[in-house]
C-alpha positions in Angstrom: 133.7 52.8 229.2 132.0 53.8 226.2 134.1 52.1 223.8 132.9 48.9 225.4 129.1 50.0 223.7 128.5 48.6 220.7 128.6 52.0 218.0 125.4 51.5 216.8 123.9 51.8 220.4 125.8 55.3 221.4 123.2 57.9 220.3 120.8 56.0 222.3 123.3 57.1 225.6 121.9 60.4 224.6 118.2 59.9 224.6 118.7 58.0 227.8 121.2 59.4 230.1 121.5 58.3 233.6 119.3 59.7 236.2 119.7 60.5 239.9 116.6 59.5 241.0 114.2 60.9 243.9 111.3 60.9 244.8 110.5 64.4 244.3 111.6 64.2 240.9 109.2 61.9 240.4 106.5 63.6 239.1 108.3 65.7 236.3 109.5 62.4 235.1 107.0 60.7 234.4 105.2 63.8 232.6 108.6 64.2 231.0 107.9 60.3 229.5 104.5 60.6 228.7 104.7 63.7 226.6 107.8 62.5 224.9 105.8 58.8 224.4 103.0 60.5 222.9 105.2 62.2 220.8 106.3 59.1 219.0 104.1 58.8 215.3 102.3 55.2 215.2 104.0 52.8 212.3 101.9 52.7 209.7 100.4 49.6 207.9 100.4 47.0 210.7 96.5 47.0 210.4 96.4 46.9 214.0 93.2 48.4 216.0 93.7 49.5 219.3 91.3 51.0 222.0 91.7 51.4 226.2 89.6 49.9 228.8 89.1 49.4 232.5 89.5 46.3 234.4 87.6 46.4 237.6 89.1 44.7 240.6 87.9 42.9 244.0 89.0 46.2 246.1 87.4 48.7 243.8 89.9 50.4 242.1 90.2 50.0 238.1 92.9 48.7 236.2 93.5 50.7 233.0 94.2 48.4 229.9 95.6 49.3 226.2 94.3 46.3 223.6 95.2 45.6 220.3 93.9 43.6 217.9 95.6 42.7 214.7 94.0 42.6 211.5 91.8 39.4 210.3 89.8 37.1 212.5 90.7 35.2 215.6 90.1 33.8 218.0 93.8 35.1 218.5 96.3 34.0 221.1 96.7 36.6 223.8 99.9 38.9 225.1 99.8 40.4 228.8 102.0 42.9 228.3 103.9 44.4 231.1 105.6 48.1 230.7 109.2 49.1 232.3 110.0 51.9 234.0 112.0 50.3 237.8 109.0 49.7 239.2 108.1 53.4 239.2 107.5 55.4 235.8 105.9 54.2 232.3 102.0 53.5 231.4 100.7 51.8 228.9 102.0 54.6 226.4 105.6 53.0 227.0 106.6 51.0 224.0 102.8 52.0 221.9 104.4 52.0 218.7 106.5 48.3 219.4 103.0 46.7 220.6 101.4 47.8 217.4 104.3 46.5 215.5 104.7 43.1 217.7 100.8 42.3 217.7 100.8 42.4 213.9 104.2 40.4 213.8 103.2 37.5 216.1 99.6 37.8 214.6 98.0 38.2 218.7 96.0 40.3 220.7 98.2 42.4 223.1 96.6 43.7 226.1 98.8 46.1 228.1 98.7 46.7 231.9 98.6 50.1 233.4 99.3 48.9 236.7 99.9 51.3 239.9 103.3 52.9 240.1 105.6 52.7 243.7 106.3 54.0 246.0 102.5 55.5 245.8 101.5 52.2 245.6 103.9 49.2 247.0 104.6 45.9 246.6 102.3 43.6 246.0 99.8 46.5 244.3 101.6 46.4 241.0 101.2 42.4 240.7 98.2 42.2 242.2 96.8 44.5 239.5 98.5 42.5 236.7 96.4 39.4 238.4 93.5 41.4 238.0 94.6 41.8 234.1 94.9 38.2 233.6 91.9 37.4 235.0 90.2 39.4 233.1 92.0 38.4 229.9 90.2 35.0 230.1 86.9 36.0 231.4 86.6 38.2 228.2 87.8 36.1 225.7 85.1 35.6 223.6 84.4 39.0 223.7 88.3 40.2 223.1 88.6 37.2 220.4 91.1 35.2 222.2 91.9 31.7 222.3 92.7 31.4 226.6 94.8 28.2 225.9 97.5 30.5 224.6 98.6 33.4 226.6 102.2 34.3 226.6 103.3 37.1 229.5 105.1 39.5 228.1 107.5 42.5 229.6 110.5 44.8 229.8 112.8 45.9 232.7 110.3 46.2 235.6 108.2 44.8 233.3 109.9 41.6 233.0 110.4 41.2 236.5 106.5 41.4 237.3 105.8 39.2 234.4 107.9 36.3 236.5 105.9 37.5 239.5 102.7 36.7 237.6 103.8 33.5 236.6 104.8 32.7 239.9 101.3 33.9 241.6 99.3 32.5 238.9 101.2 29.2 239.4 100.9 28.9 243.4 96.9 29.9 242.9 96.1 27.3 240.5 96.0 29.4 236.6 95.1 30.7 234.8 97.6 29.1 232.5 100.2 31.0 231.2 102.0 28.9 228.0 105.4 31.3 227.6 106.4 33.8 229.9 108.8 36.3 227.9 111.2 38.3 229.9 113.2 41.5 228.3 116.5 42.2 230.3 113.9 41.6 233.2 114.8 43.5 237.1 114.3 40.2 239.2 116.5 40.6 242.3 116.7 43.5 245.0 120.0 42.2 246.4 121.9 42.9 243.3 121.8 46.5 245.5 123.9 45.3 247.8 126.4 43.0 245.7 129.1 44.6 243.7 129.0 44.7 240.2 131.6 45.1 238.0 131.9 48.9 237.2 130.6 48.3 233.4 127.6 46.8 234.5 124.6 49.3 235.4 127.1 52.5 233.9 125.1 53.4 231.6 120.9 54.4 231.8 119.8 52.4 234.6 122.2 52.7 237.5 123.3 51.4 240.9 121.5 54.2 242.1 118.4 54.1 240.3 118.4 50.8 240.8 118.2 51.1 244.6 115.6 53.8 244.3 113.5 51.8 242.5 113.5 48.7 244.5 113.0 50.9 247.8 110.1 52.3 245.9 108.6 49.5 245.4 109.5 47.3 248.6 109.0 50.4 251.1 112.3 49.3 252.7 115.6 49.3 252.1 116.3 46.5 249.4 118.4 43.4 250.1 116.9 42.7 253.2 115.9 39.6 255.0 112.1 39.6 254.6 110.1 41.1 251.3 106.8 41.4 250.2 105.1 38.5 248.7 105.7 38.1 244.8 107.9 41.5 245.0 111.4 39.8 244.3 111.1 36.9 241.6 114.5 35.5 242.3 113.6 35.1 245.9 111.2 32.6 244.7 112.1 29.6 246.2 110.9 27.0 243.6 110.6 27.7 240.5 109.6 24.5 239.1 106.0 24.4 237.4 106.8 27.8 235.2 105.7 28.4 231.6 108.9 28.1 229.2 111.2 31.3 229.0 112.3 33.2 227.1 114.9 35.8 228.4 117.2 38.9 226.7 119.8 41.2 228.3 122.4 43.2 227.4 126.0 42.3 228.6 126.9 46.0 230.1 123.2 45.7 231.7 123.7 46.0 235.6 120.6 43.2 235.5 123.2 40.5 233.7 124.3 38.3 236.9 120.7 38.5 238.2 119.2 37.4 234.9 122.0 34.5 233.6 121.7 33.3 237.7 117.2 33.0 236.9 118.0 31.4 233.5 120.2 29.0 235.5 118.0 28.2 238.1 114.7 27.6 235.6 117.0 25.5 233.9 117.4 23.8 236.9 113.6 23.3 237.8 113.1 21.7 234.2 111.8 25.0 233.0 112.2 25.3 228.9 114.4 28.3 228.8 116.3 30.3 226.1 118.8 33.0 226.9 120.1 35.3 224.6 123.2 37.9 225.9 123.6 40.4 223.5 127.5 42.3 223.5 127.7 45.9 223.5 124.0 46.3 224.7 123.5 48.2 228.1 119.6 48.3 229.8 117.4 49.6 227.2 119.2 49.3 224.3 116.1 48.8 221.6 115.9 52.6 222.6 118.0 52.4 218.7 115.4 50.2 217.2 117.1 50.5 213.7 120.8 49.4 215.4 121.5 45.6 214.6 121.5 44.0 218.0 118.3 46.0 218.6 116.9 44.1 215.5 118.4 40.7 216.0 116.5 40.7 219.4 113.0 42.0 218.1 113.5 38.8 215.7 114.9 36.4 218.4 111.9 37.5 220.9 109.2 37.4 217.9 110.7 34.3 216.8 109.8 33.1 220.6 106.6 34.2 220.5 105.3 32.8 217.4 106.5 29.2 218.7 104.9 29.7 222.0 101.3 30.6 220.4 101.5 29.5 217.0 103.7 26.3 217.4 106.0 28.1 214.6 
């Protein structure tokens, strides 16, 4: 099936292979992705600051943030950015390099969750901490130099599907307002576990398997079932009207493509402003190859979103 990858994507089958995933694994990989995020050398000349902080919540744990500024004066529209990793690996070290590059691009303060990782910590703990982010986002603005009349979710894989959770819970407890909720081949639905997919989709980096692991993770039951967790499964939702506009990518060997296209749809549906973009030859992941053309045609098509969302662009 790999001659269905686009060619400029196949190295990036090598930096991420498919995992069997367990929980006692678990702990390896995530030092495995930390020291090999650290790693990575910061692009140079985005002119972007960035420092961490800790965002206290009503239960007494902290919330670690990443923030970066871009270079000028603001006030500055705002990102909550959300990392990947199914729900179960990644921090705020995921993707360091892209937020430096995107805050600089879309010319806005990026604030990046390091919300609580399943299954040590279920649903709703990872939303629930986002919340806390948000909330804090706006309380600090004058101190962070944002503008709270424009923040735009942001987030990838896992990522994605909490950032539609946090539009969701922000909506149904009355703000704060979100203006663009930006969703990168986004893991919405546990019951694509327990539909078939065609054999191309989910062959590559994130699996069937992994894809079960995680949402068991994270659910503390077997995904797919009748009853979940508030705010856990964003394509349980069942009314979506009332959502920022969207903004969503995927890749069409991504084991995430029916779920995604079938949310498009339904925002569609509920009057939600939404753009899709489907991009052949990509499978889940794919900007792993940041120089590769697709990878570059979606950095553009999701900056392009981001600017009209916060700049009116």
């Amino acid at each position: 099936m790999r001659d269905l990858v686009d060619p400029a994507l196949l190295p990036g089958l090598e930096l991420m292979p498919a995992l069997d995933l367990e929980e006692a694994y678990l702990p390896a990989i995530r030092e495995g992705m930390e020291q090999a995020s650290g790693a990575m050398p910061e692009p140079v000349g985005t002119g972007v600051q960035w420092r961490d902080e800790q965002v206290p919540t009503p239960d007494g744990h902290a919330v670690p943030v990443r923030i970066y500024t871009p270079a000028g004066s603001g006030p500055w529209p705002a990102i909550l950015q959300i990392h990947g990793g199914g729900y179960i690996v990644g921090s705020v070290t995921t993707g360091h390099g892209m937020m430096m590059t995107l805050a600089a691009s879309v010319e806005a303060v990026i604030i990046s969750v390091d919300y609580r990782l399943a299954p040590e910590t279920p649903a709703p703990g990872s939303v629930q901490d986002c919340y806390a982010a948000l909330l804090w986002l706006v309380d600090q603005s004058a101190q962070l130099g944002i503008d709270p009349s424009r923040i735009a979710v942001a987030g990838q894989s896992a990522g994605g599907g909490l950032a539609a959770a946090l539009t969701l819970l922000a909506r149904d407890r009355g703000g704060p307002a979100i203006v663009h909720q930006n969703l990168t081949y986004p893991m919405l639905d546990d019951r694509t576990c327990v539909t078939p997919q065609p054999d191309h989709l989910g062959a590559f980096v994130w699996t069937p398997q992994a894809n079960s692991f995680g949402w068991r993770c994270l659910l503390g039951q077997e995904p797919g079932g009748t009853n979940v967790p508030p705010y856990a499964v964003p394509a349980r939702a069942a009314d979506l009207s009332g959502l920022p506009p969207a903004f969503i990518t995927v890749g069409a060997l991504d084991l995430f493509l029916a779920e995604d296209l079938d949310y498009a749809r339904r925002l569609i549906e509920a009057k939600v402003p939404t753009e899709l973009h489907v991009y052949p030859g990509a499978y889940h992941g794919f900007d792993v190859m940041p120089d590769a053309p697709v990878s570059q045609r979606m950095k553009n098509d999701m900056t392009i979103a981001l600017r009209r969302a916060l700049h009116g662009d």
